[in-house]
Backbone bond lengths (Angstrom), bond angles and torsions (degrees), N, CA, C in turn:
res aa  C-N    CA-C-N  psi(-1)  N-CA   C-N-CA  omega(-1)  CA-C   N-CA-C  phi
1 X - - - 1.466 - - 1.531 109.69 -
2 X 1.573 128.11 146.32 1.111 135.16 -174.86 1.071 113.70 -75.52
3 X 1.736 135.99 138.05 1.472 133.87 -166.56 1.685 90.78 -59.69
4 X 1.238 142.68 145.36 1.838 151.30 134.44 1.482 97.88 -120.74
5 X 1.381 88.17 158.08 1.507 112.56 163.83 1.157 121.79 -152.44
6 X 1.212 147.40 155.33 1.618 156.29 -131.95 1.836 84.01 -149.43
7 X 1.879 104.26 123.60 1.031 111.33 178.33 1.728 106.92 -162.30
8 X 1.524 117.12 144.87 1.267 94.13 163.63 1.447 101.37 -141.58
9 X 1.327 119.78 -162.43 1.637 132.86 -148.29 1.123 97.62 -144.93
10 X 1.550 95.31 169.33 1.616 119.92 160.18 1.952 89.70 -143.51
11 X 1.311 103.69 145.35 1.182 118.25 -171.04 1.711 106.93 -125.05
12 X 1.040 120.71 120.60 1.665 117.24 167.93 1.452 116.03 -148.11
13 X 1.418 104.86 163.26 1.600 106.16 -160.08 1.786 107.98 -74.38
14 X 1.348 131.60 -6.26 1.020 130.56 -155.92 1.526 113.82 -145.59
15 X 1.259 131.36 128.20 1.670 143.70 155.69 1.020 106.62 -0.60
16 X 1.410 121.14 -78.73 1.546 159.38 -166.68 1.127 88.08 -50.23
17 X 1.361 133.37 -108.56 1.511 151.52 -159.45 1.794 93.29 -39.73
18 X 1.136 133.87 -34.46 1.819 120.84 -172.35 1.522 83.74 -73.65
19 X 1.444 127.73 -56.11 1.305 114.78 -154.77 1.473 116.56 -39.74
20 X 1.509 101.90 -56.06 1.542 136.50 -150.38 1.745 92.22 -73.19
21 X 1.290 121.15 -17.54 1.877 124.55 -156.73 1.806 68.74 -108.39
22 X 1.136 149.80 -67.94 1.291 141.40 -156.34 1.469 110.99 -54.38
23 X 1.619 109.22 -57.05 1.523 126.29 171.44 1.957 112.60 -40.83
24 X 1.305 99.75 -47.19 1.499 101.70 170.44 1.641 126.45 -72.90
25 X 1.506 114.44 -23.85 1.098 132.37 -178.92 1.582 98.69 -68.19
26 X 1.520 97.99 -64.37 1.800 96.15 -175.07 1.824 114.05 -62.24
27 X 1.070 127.20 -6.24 0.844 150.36 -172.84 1.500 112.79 -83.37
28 X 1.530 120.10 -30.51 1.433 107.48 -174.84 1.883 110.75 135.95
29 X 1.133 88.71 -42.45 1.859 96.70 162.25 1.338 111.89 -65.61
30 X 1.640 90.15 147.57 1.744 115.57 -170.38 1.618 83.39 -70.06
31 X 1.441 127.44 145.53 0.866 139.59 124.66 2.090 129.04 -43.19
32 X 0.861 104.79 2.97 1.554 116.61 -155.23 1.596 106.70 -119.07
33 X 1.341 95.80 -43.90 1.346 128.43 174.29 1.575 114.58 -80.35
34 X 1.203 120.17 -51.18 1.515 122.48 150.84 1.944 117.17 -37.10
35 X 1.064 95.23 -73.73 1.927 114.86 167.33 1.115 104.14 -9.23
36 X 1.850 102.53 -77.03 1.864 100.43 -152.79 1.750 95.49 -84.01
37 X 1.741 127.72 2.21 1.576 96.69 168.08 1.101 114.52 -96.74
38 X 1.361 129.60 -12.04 1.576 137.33 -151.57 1.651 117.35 -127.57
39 X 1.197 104.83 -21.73 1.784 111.69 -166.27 1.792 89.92 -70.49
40 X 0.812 127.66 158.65 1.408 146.35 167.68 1.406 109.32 -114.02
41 X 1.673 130.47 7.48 1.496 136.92 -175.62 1.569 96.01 -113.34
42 X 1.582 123.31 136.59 1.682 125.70 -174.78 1.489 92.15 -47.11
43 X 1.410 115.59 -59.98 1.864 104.78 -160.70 1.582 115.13 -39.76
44 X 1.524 104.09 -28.88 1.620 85.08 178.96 1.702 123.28 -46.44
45 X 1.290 102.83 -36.03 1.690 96.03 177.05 1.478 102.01 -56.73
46 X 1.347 156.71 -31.13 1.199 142.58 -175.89 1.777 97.80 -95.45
47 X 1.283 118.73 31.55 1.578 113.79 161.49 1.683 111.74 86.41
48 X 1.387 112.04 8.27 1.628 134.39 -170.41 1.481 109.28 82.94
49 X 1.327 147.84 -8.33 1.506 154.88 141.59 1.640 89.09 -1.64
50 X 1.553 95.83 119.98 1.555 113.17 158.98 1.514 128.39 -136.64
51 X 1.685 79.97 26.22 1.297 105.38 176.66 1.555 112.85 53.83
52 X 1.574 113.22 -163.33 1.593 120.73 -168.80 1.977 103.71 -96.47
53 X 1.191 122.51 123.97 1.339 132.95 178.82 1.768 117.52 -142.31
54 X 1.404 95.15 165.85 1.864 93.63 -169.65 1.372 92.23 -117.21
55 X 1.620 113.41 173.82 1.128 117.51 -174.52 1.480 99.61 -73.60
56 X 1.479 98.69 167.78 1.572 137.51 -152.91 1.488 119.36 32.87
57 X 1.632 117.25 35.95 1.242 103.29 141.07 1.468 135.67 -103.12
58 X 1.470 88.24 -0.88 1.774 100.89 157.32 1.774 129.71 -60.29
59 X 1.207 103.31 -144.44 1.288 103.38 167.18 1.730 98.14 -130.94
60 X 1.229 125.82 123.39 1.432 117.48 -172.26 1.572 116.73 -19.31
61 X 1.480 121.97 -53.24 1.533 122.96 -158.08 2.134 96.32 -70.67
62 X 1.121 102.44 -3.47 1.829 113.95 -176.04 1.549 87.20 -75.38
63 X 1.458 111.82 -66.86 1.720 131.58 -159.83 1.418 96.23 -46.31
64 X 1.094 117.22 -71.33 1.850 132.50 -133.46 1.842 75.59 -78.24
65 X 1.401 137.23 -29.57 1.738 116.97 179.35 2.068 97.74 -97.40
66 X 1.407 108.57 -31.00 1.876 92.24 173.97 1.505 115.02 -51.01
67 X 1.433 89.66 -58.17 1.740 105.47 -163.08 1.573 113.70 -72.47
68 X 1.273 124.80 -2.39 1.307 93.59 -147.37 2.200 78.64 -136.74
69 X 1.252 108.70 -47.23 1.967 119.14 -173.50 1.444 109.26 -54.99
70 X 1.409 113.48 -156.07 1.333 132.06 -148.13 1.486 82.85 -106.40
71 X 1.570 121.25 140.05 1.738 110.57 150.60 1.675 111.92 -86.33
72 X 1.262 105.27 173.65 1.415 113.58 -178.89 1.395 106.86 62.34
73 X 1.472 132.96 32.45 1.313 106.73 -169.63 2.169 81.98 -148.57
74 X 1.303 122.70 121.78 1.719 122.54 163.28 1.232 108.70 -65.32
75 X 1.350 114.89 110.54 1.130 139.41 148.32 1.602 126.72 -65.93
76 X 1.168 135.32 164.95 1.484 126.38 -177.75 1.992 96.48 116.95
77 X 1.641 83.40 177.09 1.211 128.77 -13.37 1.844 112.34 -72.74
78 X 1.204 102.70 169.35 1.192 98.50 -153.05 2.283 89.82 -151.66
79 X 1.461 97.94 105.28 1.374 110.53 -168.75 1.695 116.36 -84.16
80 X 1.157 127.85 143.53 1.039 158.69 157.04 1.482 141.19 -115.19
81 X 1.089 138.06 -176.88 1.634 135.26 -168.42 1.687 85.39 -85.34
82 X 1.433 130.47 -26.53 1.145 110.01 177.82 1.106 142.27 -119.60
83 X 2.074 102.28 41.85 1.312 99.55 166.61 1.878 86.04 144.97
84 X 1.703 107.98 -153.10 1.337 99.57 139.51 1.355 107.79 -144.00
85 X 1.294 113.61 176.04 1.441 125.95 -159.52 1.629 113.01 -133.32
86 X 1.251 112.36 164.50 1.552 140.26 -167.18 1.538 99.19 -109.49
87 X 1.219 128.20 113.40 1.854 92.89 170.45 1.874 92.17 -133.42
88 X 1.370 93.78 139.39 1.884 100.13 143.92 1.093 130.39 -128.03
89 X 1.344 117.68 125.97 1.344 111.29 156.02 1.080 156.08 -81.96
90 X 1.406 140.72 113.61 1.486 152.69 -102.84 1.819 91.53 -115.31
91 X 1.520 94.80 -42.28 2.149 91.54 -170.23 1.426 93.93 -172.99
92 X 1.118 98.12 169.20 1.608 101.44 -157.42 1.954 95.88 177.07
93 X 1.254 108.43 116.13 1.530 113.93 160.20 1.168 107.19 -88.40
């Protein structure tokens, strides 16, 4: 079977603002609930859900924290060409 993993995000234009969305996350806030006010990526309306995918349909800096980190645990922030991001991963073979 092909490696997938089930993961979603929060996406924002700035350092600052991932920190401060992580700090609240560990803190007691839904991650989900964060998503659909703050992500700047469509999935946030489904709570940042990016559903189940294999490597390289991310953007590498997605891969090297899906494939490789802790599940159940927000990672970030964690930068890309589009911004930076929040990510967890939910499951992963």
């Amino acid at each position: 079977m092909a490696k997938q993993a089930h993961a979603r995000h929060i996406l924002v234009t700035t350092r600052g603002q991932c920190q401060d969305l992580k700090n609240q996350i560990e803190s007691g806030t839904e991650f989900s609930e964060l998503a659909a006010k703050y992500s700047k990526c469509p999935s946030g309306k489904q709570g940042g859900d990016l559903g189940t995918f294999g490597p390289g349909q991310m953007v590498p800096e997605f891969d090297t924290v899906v494939f490789n980190d802790e599940i159940g645990v927000v990672h970030g922030p964690v930068k890309t060409q589009f911004g930076y991001h929040l990510l967890e991963i939910l499951s992963r073979n």
